[in-house]
N, C-alpha and C positions, 0 to 999 in steps of 0.2 A: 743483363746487357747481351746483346746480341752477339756471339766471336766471330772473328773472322780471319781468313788467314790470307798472311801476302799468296800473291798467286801470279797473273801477267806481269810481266817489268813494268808497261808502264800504268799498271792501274795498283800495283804494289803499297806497303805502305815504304817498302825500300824505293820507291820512285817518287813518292813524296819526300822521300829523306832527301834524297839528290837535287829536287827541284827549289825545295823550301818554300816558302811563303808568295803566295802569289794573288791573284784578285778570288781564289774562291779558295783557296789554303791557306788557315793560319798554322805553321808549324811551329806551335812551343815545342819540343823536341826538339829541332833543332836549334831554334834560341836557347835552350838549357844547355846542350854541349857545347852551344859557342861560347856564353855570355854566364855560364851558370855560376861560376865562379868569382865573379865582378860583385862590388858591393851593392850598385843597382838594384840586382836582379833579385839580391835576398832582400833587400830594404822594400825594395815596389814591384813585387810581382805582381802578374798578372793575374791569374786567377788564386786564393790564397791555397785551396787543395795542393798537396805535393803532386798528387799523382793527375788532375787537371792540367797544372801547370805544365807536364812533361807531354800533354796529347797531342792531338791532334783537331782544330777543327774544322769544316770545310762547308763551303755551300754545296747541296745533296740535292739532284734531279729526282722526284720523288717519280718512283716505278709502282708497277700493277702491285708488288707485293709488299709496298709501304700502305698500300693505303687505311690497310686496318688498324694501320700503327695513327694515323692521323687524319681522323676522319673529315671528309667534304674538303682537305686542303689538295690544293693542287702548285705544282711548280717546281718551287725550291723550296727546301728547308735547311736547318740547321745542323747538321751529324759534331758528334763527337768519337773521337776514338781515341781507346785508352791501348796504349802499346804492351806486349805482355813485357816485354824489355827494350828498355829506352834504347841501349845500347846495341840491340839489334831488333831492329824494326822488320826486318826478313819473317821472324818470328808469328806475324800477327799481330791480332789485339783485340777491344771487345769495343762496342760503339752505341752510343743512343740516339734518338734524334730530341732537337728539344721540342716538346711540346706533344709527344707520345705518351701513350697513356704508362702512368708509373715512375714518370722522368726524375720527379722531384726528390721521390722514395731512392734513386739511384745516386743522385747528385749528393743526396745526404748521406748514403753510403760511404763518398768520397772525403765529405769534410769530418775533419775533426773538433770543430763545433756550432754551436748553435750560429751563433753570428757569421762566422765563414760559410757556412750552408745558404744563409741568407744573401750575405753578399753575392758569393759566386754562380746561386741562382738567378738574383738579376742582373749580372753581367752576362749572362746567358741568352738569357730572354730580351737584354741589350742586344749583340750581336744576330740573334735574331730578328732583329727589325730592319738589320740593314742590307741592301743587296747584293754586297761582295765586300771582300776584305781589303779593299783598295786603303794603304796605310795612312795618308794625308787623310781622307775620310773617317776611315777608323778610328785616328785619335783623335779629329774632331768631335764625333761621336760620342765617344767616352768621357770626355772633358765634361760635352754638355749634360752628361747623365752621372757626373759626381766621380770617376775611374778615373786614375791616372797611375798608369801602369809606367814603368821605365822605359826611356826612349828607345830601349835595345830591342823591344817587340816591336817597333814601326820600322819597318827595310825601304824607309825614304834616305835618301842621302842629304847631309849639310847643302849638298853642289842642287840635287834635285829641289829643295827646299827653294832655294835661294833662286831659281830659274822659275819656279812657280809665283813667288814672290813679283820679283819682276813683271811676268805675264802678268798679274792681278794690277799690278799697279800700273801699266799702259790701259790695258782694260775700262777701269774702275775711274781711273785720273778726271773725266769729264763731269761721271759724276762728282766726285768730289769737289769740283773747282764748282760745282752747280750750289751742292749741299750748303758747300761756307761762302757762299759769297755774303759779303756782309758780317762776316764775323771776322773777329781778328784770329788768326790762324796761331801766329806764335812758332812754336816748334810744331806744328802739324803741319808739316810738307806731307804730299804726296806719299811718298815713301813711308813714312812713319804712321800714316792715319792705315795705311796695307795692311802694316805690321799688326797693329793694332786691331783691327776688322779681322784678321786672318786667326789671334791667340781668344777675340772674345768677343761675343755678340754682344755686352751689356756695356762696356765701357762707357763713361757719361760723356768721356770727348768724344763718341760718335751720338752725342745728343740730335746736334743738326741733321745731321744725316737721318736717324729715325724719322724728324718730323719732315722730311724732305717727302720719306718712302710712304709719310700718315699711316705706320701701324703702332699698333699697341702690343706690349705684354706678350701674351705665348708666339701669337700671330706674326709679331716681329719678328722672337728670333728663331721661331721656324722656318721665316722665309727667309732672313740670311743665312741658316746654317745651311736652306737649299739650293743658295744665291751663290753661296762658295761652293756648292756641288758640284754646281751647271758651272762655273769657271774651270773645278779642278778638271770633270771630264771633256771641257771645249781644252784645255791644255793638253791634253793624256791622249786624246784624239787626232790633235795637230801633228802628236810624233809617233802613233800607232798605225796613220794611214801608211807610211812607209813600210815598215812592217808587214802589214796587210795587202799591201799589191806583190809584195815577194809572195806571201803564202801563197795569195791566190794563182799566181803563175807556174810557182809549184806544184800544186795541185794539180796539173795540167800535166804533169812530166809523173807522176807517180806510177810506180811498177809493182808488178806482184813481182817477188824473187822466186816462188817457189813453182811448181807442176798443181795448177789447178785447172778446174773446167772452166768451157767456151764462158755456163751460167755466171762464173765468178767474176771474170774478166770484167763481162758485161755489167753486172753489178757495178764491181768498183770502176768503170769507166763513165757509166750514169751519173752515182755516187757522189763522183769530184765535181762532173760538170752542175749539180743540181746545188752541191757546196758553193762552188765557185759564184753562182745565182747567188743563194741566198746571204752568203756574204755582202753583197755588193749592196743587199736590199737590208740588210740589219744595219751599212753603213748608212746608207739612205734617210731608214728612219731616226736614227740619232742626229743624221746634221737636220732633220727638220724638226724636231723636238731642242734642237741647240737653237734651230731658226727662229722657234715660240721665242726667246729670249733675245737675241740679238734684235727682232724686231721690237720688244716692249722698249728694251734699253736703249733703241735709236729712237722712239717717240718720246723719253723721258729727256735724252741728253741735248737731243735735236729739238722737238716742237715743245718740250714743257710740259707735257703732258704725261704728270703724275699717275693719273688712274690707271693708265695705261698698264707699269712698270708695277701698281699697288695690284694691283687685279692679277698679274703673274705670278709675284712673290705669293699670294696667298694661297694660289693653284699650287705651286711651284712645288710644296711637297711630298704631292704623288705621284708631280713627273717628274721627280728625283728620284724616286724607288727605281720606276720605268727604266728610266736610262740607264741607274745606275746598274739593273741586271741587264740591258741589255748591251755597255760596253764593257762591264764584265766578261761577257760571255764571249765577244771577239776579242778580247784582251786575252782568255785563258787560249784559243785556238792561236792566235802570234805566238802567242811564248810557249804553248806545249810542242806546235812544231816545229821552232828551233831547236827547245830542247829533243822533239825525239830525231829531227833533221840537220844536224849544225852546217852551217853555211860551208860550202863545198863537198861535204860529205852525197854519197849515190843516195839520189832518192828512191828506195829501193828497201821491200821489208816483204816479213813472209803475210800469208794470206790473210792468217789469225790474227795476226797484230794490224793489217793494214780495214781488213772489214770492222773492229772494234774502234778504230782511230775512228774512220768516216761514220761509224753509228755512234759514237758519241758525239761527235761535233753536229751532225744531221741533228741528233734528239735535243739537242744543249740551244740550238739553232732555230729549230720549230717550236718549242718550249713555252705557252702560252704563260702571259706574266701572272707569276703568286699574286701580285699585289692588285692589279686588275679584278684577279678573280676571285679573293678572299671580300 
C-alpha cells in the first residue's frame, strides 16, 4: 500500500477527522470513536476487518500518476486509507485504490479469514459502483446487495429521514392513487405504501404498482432503486441550492491574506469567476437530468402514459450514476466551504491553501463522468 502522510490542513487525514463523513468521505474512524463501544457497532459492523473498519474510504479524482494503478479508467475511483493510528490521524496512513492492480492480495492482508476477505471484498467492489457516499443512498445500496451494517455508519438523522419520507410521499402520492385504483387499499395509505417503497423494492403489496410501471425482475428493481435516487437528489438539491448561491457569492469576496504576485492575484481572481460559471452550469445540468424525470412522471400521472415513465426507469440507472457524481461533487464544494469558511468568519486565507482550494473544486468541477467513460 501506498503511505502517505497528513500534510495541508485541509487535504490532511486530520481534516477528515474533523469533517467526518460526507458525499465523498466515508469516515469509519470516526464512527469507531464515536459509536465503537455501542453493541451495534461490534454485532453489525461494517467492514468485518478490525483495521478496515477503523479507515478511511473516499471517492478519489484519479490524477496523471494513478493511471498505472488503473488502466483506461478515468474519473473517480474508490481509495482506501488505512490510519497508522486511529487515534491520531495527524500521523498518516497507507491507502489503495480498489480495483488497482494487487488490490485483492492487500485486502486479504487485512482479513483474518477466508470468508471476511470475501465478504469485505465485495463490499468494496460494492461501494465502488456507487457515485458518492450520500447515506440514504448508501444503505439503500447495501441492503440491496445483502449488507446491513448498523445504522450508526449512516449520518442521516431520525428528523432528516422523516422529512425525506414526507417529500416521497407528496411526490409519489398520484402515482400511487393511479397504481391502486381498483384495488382495495386496506391499510395502504399513502404514507404507508412510502414507507414500504422507501425499506424494499420487492414487497408483494407494491404488486400493483410493478404492473402499473410493466417491469420485470432485475429491470424493475433497478429502476426503483434509481427511481428513489432521482427523488433523494431532487430532495438534497431543493435544500442545497441555498447553500450554493452563499458559496457562490463568496466566492466573489475571496482574498489572498498573504504578499504574493500581480500573476497570483490574477489567477485566483479568474479562478473564482470561472468557479462561480461552472457552478451555476453543474447546477444546470442536474435540474435538466431531474427534468428527464419530472417530465416522464407528469406523462404517467397526467396523460396515462406508461411507456413513457417505463422507458425512464429502464435508462434511469446510468443517469443515476450521472447525477449522482455530479451532485456529489457540488454537495462536497457547500460543505467543504463552510467547513474551511464558517458563516461570518473573514473570507480570507494564505495563497497555498487558497490556490489548492480553487484547483480542487475547478478539477472536481471539470471531471469527465467515470461512468460515461468506462
Amino acid at each position: 500500500m501506498k503511505q502517505k502522510q497528513a500534510h495541508k490542513p485541509y487535504r490532511s487525514l486530520v481534516a477528515l477527522n474533523k469533517t467526518g463523513s460526507t458525499t465523498r468521505v466515508l469516515n469509519l474512524a470516526m464512527v469507531a470513536r464515536t459509536y465503537g463501544t455501542t453493541p451495534e457497532h461490534s454485532a453489525q459492523p461494517f467492514f468485518k476487518s478490525l483495521l478496515l473498519n477503523r479507515g478511511i474510504v473516499l471517492k478519489h479524482r484519479l490524477r496523471a500518476d494513478d493511471a498505472p494503478l488503473l488502466s483506461g479508467r478515468t474519473g473517480t475511483a474508490t481509495k482506501v486509507i488505512i490510519p497508522f493510528d486511529p487515534k491520531n490521524l495527524g500521523a498518516g496512513g497507507a491507502s489503495f485504490l480498489v480495483g488497482e492492480k494487487g488490490w485483492f492480495d492487500l485486502v486479504e492482508e487485512l482479513s483474518d479469514s477466508d470468508e471476511n476477505f470475501a465478504r469485505d471484498r465485495s463490499l468494496l467492489e460494492c461501494l465502488d459502483g456507487l457515485p458518492s457516499f450520500d447515506p440514504f443512498l448508501l444503505r439503500e445500496h447495501l441492503r440491496r446487495s445483502g449488507f446491513r451494517p448498523a445504522d450508526c455508519y449512516f449520518a442521516i438523522s431520525a428528523h432528516d429521514r422523516e422529512r425525506m419520507r414526507r417529500f416521497v410521499e407528496v411526490e409519489i402520492g398520484r402515482l400511487i392513487d393511479l397504481a391502486y385504483q381498483g384495488h382495495r387499499i386496506g391499510d395502504r395509505s399513502s404514507g404507508k405504501l412510502v414507507e414500504i417503497l422507501l425499506a424494499s423494492d420487492t414487497d408483494e403489496r407494491l404488486e400493483p404498482l410493478r404492473l402499473t410501471l410493466r417491469l420485470e425482475g432485475d429491470a424493475y428493481r433497478e429502476g426503483i432503486f434509481s427511481w428513489k435516487g432521482f427523488l433523494y437528489y431532487k430532495w438534497v438539491l431543493s435544500d442545497l441550492m441555498v447553500a450554493l448561491k452563499q458559496v457562490i457569492a463568496e466566492l466573489g469576496q475571496l482574498e489572498v491574506s498573504d504578499s504574493v504576485s500581480t500573476e497570483v492575484r490574477t489567477f485566483v481572481a479568474q479562478s473564482r469567476s470561472r468557479l462561480q460559471r461552472t457552478i451555476h452550469r453543474r447546477v444546470r445540468d442536474v435540474g435538466l437530468t431531474l427534468q428527464t424525470y419530472d417530465d416522464a412522471f407528469a406523462k404517467l400521472t397526467g396523460n396515462g402514459d406508461g411507456m413513457a415513465f417505463r422507458e425512464f426507469l429502464l435508462a434511469s440507472p446510468a443517469m443515476f450514476l450521472e447525477l449522482g457524481e455530479r451532485v456529489g461533487m457540488i454537495s462536497h464544494i457547500a460543505s467543504f466551504w463552510r467547513y474551511r469558511f464558517p458563516t461570518g468568519t473573514p473570507l480570507r486565507a494564505g495563497a497555498e491553501d487558497i490556490l489548492d482550494l480553487l484547483q480542487d473544486f475547478e478539477t472536481g468541477l471539470a471531471q469527465p463522468s467515470l461512468y460515461l467513460a468506462a
